[in-house]
LUMFI-441995 format. One record per residue (C-alpha): x, y, z. Coordinates in steps of 0.2 Angstrom, whole numbers, plus 5000, padded with zeros to 4 digits. Example, Ala and Ser with C-alpha at 12.3 -4.5 7.8 and 13.67 -1.06 7.14 Angstrom:
<recs>
REC     px     py     pz
REC   5062   4978   5039
REC   5068   4995   5036
</recs>
This chain:
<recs>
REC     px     py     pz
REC   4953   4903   5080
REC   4959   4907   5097
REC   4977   4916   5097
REC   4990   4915   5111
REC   5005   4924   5113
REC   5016   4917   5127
REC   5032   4929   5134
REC   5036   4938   5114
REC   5046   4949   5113
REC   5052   4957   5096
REC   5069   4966   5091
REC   5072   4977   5076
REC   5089   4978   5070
REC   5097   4964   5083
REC   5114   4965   5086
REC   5117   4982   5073
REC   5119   4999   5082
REC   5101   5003   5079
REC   5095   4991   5089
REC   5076   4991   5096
REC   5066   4981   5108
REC   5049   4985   5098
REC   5039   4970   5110
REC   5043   4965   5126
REC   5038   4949   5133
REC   5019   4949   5128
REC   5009   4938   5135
REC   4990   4937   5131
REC   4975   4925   5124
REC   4963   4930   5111
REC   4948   4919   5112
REC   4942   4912   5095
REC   4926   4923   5088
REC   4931   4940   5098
REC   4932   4957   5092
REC   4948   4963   5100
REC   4953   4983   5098
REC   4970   4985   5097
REC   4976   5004   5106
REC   4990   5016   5109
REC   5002   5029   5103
REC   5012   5029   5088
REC   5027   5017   5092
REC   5019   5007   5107
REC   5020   4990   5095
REC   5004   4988   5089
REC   5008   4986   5070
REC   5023   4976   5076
REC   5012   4964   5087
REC   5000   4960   5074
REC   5013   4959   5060
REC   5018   4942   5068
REC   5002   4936   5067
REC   5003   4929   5046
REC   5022   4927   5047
REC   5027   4944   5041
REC   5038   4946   5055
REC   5045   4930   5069
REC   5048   4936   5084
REC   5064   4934   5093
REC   5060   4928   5107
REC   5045   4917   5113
REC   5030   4907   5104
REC   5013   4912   5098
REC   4999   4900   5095
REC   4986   4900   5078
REC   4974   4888   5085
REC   4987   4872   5083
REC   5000   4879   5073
REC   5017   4885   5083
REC   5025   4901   5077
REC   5043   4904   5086
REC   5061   4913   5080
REC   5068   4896   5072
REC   5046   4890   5063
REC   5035   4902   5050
REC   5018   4899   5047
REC   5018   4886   5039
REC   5011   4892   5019
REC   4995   4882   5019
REC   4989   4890   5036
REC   4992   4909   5031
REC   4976   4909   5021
REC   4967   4907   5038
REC   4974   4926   5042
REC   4968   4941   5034
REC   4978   4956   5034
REC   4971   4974   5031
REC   4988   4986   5029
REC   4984   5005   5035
REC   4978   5013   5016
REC   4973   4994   5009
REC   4970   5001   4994
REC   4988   5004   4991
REC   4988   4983   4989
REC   4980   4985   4973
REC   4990   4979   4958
REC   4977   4971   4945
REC   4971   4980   4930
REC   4953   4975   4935
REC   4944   4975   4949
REC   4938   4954   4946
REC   4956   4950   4945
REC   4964   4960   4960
REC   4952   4948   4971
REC   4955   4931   4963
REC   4973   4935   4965
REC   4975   4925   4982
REC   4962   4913   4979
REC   4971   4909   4962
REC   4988   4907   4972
REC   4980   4895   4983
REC   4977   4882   4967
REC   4958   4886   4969
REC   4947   4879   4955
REC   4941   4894   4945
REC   4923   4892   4948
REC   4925   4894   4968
REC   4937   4908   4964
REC   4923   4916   4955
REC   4911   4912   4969
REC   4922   4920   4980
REC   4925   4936   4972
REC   4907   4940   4969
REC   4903   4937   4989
REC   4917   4946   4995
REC   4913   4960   4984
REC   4892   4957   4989
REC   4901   4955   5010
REC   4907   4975   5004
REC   4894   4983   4997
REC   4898   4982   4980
REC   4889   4974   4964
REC   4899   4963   4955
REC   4892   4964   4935
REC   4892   4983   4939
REC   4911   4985   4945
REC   4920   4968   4942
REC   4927   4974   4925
REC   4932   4990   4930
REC   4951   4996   4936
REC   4951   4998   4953
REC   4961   5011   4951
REC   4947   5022   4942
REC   4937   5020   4959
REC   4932   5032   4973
REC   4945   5031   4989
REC   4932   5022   4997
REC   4926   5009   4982
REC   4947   5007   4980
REC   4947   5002   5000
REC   4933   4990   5000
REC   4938   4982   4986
REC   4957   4980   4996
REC   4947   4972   5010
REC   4935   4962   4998
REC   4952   4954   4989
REC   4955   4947   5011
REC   4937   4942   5010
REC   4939   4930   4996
REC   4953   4921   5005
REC   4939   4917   5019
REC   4949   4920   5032
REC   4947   4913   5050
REC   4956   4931   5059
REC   4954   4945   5052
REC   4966   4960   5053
REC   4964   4978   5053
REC   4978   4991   5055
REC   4970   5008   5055
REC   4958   5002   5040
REC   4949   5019   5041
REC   4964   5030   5039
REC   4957   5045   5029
REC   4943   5041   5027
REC   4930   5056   5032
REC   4915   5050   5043
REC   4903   5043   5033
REC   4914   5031   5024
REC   4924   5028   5040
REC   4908   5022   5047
REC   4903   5013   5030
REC   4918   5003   5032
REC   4920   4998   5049
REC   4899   4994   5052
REC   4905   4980   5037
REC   4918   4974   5044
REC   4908   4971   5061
REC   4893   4962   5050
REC   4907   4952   5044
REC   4914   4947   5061
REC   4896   4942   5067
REC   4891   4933   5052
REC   4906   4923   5049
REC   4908   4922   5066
REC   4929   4928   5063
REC   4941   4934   5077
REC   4945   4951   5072
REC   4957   4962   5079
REC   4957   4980   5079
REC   4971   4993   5076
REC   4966   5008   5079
REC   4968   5026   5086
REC   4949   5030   5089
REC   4943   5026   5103
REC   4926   5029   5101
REC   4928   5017   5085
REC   4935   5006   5098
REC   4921   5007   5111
REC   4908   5006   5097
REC   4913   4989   5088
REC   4925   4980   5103
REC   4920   4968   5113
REC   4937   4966   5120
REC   4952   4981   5123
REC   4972   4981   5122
REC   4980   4998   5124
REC   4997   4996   5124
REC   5012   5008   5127
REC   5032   5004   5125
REC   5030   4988   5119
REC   5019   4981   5131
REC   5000   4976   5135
REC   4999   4991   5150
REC   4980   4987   5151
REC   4967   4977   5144
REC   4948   4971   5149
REC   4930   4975   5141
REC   4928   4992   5136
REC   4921   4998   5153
REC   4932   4989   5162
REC   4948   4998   5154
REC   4936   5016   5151
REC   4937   5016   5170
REC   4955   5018   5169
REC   4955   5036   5164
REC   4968   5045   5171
REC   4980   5030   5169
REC   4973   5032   5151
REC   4977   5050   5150
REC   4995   5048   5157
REC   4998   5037   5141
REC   4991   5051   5132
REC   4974   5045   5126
REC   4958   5050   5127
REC   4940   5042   5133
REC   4928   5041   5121
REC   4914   5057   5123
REC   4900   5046   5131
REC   4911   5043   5143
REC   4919   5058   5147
REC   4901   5064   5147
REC   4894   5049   5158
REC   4909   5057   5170
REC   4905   5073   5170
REC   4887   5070   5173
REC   4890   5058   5189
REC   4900   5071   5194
REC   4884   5083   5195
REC   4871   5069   5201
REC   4868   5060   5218
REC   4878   5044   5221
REC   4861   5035   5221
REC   4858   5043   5203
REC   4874   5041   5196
REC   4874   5035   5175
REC   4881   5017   5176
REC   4897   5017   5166
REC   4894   5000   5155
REC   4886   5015   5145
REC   4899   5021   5133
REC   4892   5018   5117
REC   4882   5032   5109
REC   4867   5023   5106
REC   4866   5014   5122
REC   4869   5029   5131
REC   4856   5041   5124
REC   4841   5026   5126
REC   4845   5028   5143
REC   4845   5044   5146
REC   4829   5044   5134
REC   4821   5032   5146
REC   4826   5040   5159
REC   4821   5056   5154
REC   4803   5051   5149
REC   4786   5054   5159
REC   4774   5043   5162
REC   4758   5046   5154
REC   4743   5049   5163
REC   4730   5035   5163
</recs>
């Protein structure tokens, strides 16, 4: 589903003392089947921006597009449409509500007047999509799960709704490493398989430069910079005046170009890890004698 948002602009509190312009006249298109990462510092409007997107918030000025619904100040989401947008809160799991696991991811489905087989269908995939066994865990209270088990059942009761964009704000949050990477190489399956249009909030921007195809880094309320990963990489120092970082691969890809000859220079597409060191490994290697 392609999104488009066209001159919107958001204000908290309008016309009370506390009054703050939280979007400013954003203009951007999201093609449909993307994997936009969403960056910037806390209070640039990244939460507020995707917030409009499953009618949480209207903005107060402007329009936004959902494929061929119209969302503008005075027209929601219409109710039948917001099952197409899946929204995952920072800490999901703090979504739970249900006293089993089984019923916290029929909830949606069930308030969609689903038959009860396909709501059953669902929940078993999503919780398959996450990693979990169904018979093993469907039964159980999600509140008696591991912090990760509780978060991938959050993003499993999203999954069940099959939504056509998916939503992530900060959905690694305290997570240590191995379940923050558990998570987010799931989500990106996700995205490939069911070919979604996922957007990213996030304030890694390794995370960022590992799973998007497609950057936002926004400061003040406003889109200051966006392209493909090396396009806005290449940006750093107007990066580091908004006070973020590169990812390491390509600080090191820098530093490195810094040391080699200009017709030896690391080309700077490279800033995932992987991609990075199969380079440098080929690079690196020595022919064998034949």
């Amino acid at each position: 589903m392609q999104i488009t948002f066209d001159q919107v602009s958001h204000l908290y509190g309008k016309g009370t003392p506390f009054e703050r312009l939280a979007l400013n006249e954003i203009s951007l298109t999201i093609p449909s089947g993307s994997f936009v990462g969403i960056i910037g510092q806390t209070g640039s409007g990244k939460s507020t921006l995707i917030q409009h997107l499953n009618g949480l918030l209207a903005p107060t000025s402007g329009r936004i597009l959902l494929g061929d619904a119209v969302i503008t100040p005075s027209q929601r989401l219409p109710h039948a449409r917001r099952k197409d947008i899946g929204l995952v809160f920072q800490y999901p799991e703090h979504q739970l509500f249900e006293e089993t696991v089984a019923k916290d991811i029929s909830f949606g489905p069930l308030n969609f007047d689903l038959p009860a087989e396909m709501v059953e269908s669902r929940t078993r995939e999503s919780l398959e999509i996450v990693g979990l066994d169904y018979e093993t865990i469907k039964d159980r209270s999600p509140f008696q799960l591991s912090g990760g088990q509780m978060r991938r059942v959050a993003i499993a009761g999203v999954l069940a709704m099959q939504p056509k964009v998916l939503v992530l704000d900060e959905p690694t949050a305290g997570l240590d490493p191995s379940g923050r990477k558990a998570i987010l190489e799931g989500i990106n399956r996700i995205h490939r398989e069911q070919q979604l249009t996922t957007l990213l909030v996030t304030h890694s921007m390794e995370e960022a430069a590992r799973y998007a195809d497609y950057l936002l880094v926004m400061a003040a309320g406003q889109v200051v910079l966006q392209g493909t990963p090396s396009e806005v990489f290449m940006q750093a120092d107007l990066l580091k005046q908004l006070s973020l970082d590169v990812p390491e691969t390509v600080a090191i890809v820098s530093l490195m170009n810094q040391l080699l000859p200009d017709n030896a220079h690391l080309p700077h597409s490279l800033y995932r890890e992987e991609e990075l060191i199969d380079h440098l490994q080929k690079r690196l290697s020595v022919p064998k004698e034949s």
